[in-house]
C-alpha positions as CSV (number, residue, x, y, z in Angstrom):
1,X,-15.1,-13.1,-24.4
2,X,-12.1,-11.9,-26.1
3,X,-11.2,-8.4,-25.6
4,X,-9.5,-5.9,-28.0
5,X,-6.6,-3.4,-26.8
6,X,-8.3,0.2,-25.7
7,X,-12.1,-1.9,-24.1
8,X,-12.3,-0.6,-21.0
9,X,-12.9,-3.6,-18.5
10,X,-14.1,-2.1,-15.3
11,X,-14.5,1.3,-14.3
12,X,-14.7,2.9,-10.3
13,X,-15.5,6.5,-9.4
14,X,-12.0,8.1,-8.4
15,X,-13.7,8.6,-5.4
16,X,-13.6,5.3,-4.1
17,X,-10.2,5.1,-4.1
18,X,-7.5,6.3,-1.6
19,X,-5.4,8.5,-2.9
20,X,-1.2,10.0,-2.1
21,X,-3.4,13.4,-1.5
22,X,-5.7,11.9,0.7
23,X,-2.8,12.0,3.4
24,X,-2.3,15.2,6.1
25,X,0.8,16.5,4.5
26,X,1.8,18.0,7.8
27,X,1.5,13.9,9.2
28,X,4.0,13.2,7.0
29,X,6.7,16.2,6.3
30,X,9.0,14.4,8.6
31,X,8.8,11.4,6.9
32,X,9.8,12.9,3.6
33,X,12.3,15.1,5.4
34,X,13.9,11.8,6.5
35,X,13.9,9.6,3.2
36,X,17.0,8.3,1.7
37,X,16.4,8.4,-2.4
38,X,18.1,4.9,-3.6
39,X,16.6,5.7,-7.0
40,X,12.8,4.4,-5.9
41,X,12.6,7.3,-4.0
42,X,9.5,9.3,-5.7
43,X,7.5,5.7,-5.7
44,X,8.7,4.8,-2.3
45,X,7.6,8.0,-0.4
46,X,4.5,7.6,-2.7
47,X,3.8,4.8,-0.9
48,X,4.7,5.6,2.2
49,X,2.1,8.8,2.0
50,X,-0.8,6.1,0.5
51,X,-0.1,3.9,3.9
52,X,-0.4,7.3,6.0
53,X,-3.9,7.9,4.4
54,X,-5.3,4.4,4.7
55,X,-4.2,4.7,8.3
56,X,-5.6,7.9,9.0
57,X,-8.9,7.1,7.2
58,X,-9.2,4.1,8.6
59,X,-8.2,5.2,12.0
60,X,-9.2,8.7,13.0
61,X,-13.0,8.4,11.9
62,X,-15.2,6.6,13.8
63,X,-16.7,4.5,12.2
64,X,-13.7,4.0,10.0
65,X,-14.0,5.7,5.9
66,X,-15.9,3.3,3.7
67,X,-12.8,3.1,1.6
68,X,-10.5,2.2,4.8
69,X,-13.1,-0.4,5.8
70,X,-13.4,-2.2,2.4
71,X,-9.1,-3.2,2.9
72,X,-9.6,-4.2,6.4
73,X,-12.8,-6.5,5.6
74,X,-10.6,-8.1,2.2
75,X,-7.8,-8.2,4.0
76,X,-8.2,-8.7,7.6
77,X,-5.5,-9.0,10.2
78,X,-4.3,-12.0,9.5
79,X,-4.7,-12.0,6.3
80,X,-0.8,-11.4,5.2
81,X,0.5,-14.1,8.4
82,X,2.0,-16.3,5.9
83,X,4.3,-13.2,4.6
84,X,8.3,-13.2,5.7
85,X,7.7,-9.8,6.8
86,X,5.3,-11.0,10.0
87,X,7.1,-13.5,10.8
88,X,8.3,-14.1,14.6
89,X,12.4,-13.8,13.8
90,X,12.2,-17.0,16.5
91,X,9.9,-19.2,14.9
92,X,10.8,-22.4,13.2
93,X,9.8,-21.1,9.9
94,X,12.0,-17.9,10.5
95,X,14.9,-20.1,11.8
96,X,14.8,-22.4,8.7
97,X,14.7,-19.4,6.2
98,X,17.2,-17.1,8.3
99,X,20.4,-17.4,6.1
100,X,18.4,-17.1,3.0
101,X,18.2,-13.7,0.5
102,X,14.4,-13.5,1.1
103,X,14.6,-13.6,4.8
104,X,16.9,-10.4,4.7
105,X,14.9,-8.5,2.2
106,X,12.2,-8.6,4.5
107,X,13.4,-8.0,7.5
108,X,15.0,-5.4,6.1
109,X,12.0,-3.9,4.6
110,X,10.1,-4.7,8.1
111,X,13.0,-2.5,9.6
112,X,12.3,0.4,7.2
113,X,8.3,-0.1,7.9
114,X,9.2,0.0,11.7
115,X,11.7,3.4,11.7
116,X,8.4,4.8,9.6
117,X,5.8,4.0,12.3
118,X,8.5,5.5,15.1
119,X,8.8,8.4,12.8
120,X,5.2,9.4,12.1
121,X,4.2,8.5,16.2
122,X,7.0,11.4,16.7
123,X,5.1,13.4,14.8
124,X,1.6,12.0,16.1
125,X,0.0,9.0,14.3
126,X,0.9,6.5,16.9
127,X,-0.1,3.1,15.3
128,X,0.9,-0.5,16.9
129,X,3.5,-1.9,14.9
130,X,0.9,-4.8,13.7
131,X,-1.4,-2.3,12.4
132,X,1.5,-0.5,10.9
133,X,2.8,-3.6,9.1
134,X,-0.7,-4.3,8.0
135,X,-1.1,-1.0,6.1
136,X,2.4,-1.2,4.6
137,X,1.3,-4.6,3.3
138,X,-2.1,-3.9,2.1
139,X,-0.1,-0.7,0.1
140,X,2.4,-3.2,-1.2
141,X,0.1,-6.1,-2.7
142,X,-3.3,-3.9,-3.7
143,X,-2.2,-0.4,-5.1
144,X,-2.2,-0.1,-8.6
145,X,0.2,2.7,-10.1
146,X,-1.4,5.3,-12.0
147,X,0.2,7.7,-14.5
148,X,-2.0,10.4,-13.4
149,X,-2.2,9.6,-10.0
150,X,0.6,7.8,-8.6
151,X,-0.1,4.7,-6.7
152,X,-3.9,4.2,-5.4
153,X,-6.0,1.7,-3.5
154,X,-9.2,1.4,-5.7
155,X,-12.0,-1.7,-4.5
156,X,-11.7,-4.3,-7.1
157,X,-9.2,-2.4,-9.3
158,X,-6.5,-3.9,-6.7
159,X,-7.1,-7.3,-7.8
160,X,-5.4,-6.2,-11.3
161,X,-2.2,-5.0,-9.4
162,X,-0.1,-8.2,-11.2
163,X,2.7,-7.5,-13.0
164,X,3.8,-9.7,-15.9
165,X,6.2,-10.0,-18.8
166,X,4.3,-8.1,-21.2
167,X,1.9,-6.0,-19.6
168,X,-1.8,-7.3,-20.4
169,X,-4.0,-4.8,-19.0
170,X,-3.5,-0.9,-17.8
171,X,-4.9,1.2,-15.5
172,X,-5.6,5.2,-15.8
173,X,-7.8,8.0,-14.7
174,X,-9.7,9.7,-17.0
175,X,-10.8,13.6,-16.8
176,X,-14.4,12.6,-15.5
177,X,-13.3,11.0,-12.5
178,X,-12.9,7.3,-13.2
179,X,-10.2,4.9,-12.8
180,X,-10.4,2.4,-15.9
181,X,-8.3,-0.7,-16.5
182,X,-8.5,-1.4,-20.1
């Protein structure tokens, strides 16, 4: 079925989504207080407060949020192994790749995700470094960027997170509380 520009695809309650204001802004002052601004500053701390609040949801409830429980059940543990950023830096796979760009953009980016997770356990959400990782990856491949939100996790939205040439499909959140790709 052929689509025209404006049909709204799929619709989810706003409520089923994690949001940047789900997160304890007290969690993660020091965080912001901390953050360098290399120009993807805004989107980057964005970020960083969306894997705060999938943490805490997921984490200081027992049993975990619905919405926390949905990421770890699509995208269990190991689901990102194969990803440069969990990589042992002694493995042959790490060894092979070590003098490559890629290789130092994540472990670079696995540095940042670590001086994070020491940052917020300083001020009290002490996470493993796996876990940690985890949630920095689920936050990197499934949030979808919202004009009126700023990046959110949102169940079966996140599998329209793709970026391409010419964007095909776009994803916003109207005034009665739904988050639409059309």
């Amino acid at each position: 079925v052929s689509c025209e520009q404006d049909d709204h695809l799929l619709a989810v309650p706003l409520a089923s989504c994690i949001l940047v204001s789900d997160v304890n802004e007290a969690l993660v002052a020091p965080l912001l207080e901390g953050a360098v601004d290399d120009g993807e500053g805004v989107e980057d701390m964005a970020s960083a407060c969306l894997r705060v609040a999938l943490l805490e949801l997921m984490l200081e409830q027992q049993p975990p949020d619905a919405r926390a429980a949905h990421y770890s059940a699509v995208c269990p543990a190991d689901y990102f192994a194969s990803h440069m950023a969990c990589w042992d830096a002694d493995s042959p796979a790490a060894r092979l790749a070590s003098h490559s760009m890629s290789w130092r953009r994540a472990r670079a980016w696995r540095a940042e995700m670590d001086r994070q997770r020491l940052v917020l356990a300083a001020a009290g959400l002490c996470v493993p470094a796996d876990v940690f990782l985890w949630a920095a990856l689920v936050v990197q491949s499934r949030a979808v960027m919202t004009e009126e939100e700023g990046p959110l996790l949102c169940p079966a939205l996140d599998a329209a997170n793709h970026a391409s040439v010419m964007p095909t499909a776009r994803v916003s959140v109207d005034e009665d509380g739904m988050v639409r790709l059309q």
